[in-house]
C-alpha positions in Angstrom: 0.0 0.0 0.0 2.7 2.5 0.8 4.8 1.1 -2.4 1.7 3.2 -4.3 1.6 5.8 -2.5 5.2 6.6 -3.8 4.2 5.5 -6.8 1.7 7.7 -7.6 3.5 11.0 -5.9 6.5 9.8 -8.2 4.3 9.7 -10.9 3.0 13.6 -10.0 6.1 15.1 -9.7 7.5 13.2 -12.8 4.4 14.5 -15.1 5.2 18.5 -13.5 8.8 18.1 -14.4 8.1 16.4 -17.9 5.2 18.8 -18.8 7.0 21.8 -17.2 5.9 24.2 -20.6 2.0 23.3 -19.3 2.7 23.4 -15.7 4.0 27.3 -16.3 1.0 28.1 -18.7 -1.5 26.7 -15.8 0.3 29.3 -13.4 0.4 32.0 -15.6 -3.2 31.6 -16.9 -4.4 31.2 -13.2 -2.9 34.7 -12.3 -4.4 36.6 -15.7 -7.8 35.0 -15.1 -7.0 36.5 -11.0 -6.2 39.8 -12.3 -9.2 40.2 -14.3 -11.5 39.7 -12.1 -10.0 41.4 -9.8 -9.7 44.6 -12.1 -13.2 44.2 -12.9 -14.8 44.1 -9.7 -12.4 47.2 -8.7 -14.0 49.2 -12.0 -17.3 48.1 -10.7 -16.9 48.8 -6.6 -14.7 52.1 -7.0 -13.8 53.2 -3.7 -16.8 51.8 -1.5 -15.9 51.8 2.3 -16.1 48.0 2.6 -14.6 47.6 -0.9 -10.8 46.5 1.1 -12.9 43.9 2.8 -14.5 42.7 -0.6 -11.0 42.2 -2.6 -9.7 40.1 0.5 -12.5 37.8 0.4 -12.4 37.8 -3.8 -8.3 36.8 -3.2 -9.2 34.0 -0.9 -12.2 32.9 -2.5 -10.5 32.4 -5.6 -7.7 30.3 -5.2 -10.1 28.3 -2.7 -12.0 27.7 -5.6 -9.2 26.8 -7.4 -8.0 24.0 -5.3 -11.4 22.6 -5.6 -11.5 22.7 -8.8 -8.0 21.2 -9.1 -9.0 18.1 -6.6 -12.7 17.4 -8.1 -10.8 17.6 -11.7 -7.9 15.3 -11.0 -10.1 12.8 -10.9 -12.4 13.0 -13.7 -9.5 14.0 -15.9 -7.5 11.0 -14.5 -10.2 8.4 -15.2 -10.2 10.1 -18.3 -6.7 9.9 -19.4 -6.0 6.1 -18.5 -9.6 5.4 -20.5 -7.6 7.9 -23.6 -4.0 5.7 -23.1 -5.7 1.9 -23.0 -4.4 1.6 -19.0 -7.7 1.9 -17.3 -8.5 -2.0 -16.9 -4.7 -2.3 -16.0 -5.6 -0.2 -13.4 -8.5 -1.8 -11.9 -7.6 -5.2 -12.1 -4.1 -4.8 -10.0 -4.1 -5.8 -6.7 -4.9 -2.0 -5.0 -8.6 -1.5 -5.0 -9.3 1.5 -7.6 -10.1 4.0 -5.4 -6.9 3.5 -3.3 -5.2 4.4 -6.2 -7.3 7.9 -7.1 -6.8 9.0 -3.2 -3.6 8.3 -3.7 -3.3 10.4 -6.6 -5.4 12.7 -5.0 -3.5 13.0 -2.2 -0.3 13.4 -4.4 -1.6 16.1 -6.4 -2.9 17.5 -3.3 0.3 18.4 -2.1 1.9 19.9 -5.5 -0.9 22.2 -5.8 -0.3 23.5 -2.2 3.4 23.8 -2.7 1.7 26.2 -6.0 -1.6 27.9 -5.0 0.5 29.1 -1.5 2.8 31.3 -3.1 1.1 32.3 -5.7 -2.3 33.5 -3.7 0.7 35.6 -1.7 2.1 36.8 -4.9 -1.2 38.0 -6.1 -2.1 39.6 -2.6 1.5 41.5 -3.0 0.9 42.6 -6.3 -2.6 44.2 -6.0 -1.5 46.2 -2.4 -3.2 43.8 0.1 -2.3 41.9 3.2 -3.2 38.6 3.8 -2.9 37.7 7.6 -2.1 34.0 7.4 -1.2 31.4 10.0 0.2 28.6 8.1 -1.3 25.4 10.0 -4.4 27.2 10.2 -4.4 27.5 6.3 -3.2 23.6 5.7 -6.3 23.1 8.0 -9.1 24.3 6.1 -7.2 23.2 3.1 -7.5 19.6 3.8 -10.8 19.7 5.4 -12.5 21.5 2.9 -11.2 19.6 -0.3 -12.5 16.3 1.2 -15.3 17.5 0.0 -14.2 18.4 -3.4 -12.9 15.0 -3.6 -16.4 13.4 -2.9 -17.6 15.8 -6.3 -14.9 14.2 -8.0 -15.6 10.9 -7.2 -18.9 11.5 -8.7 -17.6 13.4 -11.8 -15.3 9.9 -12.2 -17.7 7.7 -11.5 -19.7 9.5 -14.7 -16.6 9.4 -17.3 -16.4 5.7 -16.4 -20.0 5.0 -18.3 -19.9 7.8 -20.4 -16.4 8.5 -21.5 -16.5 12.0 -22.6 -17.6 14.8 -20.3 -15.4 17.3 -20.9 -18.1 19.7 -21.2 -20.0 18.7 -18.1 -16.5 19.4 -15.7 -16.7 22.7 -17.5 -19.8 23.3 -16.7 -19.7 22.1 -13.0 -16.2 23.9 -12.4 -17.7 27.6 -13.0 -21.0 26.4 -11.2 -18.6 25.9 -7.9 -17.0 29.5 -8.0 -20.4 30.6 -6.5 -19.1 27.9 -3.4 -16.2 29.7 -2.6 -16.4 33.5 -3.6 -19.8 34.8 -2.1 -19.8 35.0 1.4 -22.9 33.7 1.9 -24.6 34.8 5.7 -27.7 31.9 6.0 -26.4 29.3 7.4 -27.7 26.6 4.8 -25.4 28.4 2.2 -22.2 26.7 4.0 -23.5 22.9 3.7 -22.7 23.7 -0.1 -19.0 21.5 -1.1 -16.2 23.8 0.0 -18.3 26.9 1.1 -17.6 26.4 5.3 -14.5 26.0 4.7 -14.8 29.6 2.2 -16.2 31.3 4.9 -13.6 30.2 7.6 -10.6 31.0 5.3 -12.2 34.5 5.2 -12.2 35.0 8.6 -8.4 33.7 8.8 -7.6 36.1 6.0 -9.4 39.3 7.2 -9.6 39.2 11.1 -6.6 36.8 11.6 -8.4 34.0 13.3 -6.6 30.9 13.9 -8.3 27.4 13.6 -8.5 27.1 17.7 -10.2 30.0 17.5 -13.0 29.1 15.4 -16.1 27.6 17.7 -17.1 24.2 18.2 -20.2 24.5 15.6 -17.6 25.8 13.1 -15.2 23.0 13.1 -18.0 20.3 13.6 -19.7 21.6 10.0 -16.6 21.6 8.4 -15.7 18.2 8.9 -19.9 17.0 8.9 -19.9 18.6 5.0 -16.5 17.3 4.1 -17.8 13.5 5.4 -21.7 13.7 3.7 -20.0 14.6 0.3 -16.9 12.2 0.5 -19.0 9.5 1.6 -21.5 9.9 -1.2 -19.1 10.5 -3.7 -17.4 6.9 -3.5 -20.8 6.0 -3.2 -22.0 7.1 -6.8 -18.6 6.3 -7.8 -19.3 3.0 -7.0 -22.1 2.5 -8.3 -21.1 4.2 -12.1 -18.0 1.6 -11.4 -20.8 -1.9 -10.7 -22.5 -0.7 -14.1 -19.3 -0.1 -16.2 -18.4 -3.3 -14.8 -21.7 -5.0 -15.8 -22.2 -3.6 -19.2 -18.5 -4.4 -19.9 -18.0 -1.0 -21.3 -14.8 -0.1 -18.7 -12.3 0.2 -21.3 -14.0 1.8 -24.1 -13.4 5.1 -25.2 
């Protein structure tokens, strides 16, 4: 079991060396896409008196929402690209159940896009004037916490491209659908049992009032990890399920 976990973190870092011209275009487009919206909503808000307090939350919320997107797509798009090379079956018959091997991956990927999204959320802060008032294992926290429940959306999204191959459109569709998780702050409670939004709305208060995770109250942490559980748990469920029919109908490695 730990022989794949090496594995598969050998196998990230190898593809971000090997693919370094597409690793540096993902960083660069990630910042242009930033600094658009960020000019854009600073044409729009002018110089309102709780505009400082808008462009925090926009900073956090977005590169949130990108490490969402990046664990609920690593999946899909890794289900995806062993269906495209002919290795999928390879995959499932070995002697590691399947989705050991995608949390591995997960897990893997996980930490390259930290070792990414941390500077470059700090080099977009520094660029655009603001101060980001960050406690590092209170940032890892909500980080890991709150993509669990990314994960469980990707499960779902894989357990989909294992019956119908191509959904390239439909991750589009459901990646811009999940910036409204992470960018609003949303003030009704029932807003935060949406994938990722608690842990949104926690990262905010890290960012802007400098709260560290002991700080946060028990009903905080308790929804955070409550969320993060529900949508993990029925993720592999679905997954499964997509996985029994693939299975049945003998269609797992089509393409």
């Amino acid at each position: 079991m730990f022989n794949a976990f090496i594995a598969n973190f050998q196998k990230s870092w190898i593809e971000f060396k090997r693919y370094y011209f597409n690793t540096i275009s993902s960083l660069v487009t990630v910042l242009i896409f930033f600094y658009l919206i960020f000019f854009g909503i600073k044409a729009v808000g002018g110089s309102a008196p709780t505009f400082g307090e808008t462009i925090d939350g926009v900073i956090v919320g977005y590169f949130m929402w990108l490490m969402f997107i990046f664990s609920f797509q690593g999946v899909a798009w890794g289900i995806i690209d062993e269906a495209q090379r002919g290795t999928l079956e390879q995959v499932f018959v070995a002697p590691i159940a399947f989705e050991y091997q995608m949390l591995f991956r997960m897990i893997s990927d996980f930490v390259f896009n930290i070792l990414f999204a941390i500077p470059l959320m700090y080099f977009a802060a520094f660029t655009t004037g603001r101060h980001l008032n960050f406690d590092l294992p209170t940032l890892l926290y909500l980080l890991i916490s709150g993509t669990a429940s990314a994960l469980g959306i990707g499960m779902m999204l894989g357990g989909i491209a294992l019956v119908f191959k191509r959904i390239s459109s439909f991750i589009q569709i459901v990646t811009f659908a999940s910036l409204a998780f992470t960018m609003f702050d949303f003030s009704k409670f029932y807003y935060r049992l949406l994938p990722m939004s608690q842990a949104a709305f926690l990262m905010r208060k890290l960012a802007i009032d400098g709260l560290r995770f002991y700080q946060f109250s028990a009903q905080d942490h308790l929804l955070l990890w409550v969320v993060a559980a529900i949508y993990l748990s029925i993720g592999i469920l679905i997954f499964r399920l997509f996985e029994k029919h693939a299975m049945t109908a003998g269609t797992l490695g089509q393409y």
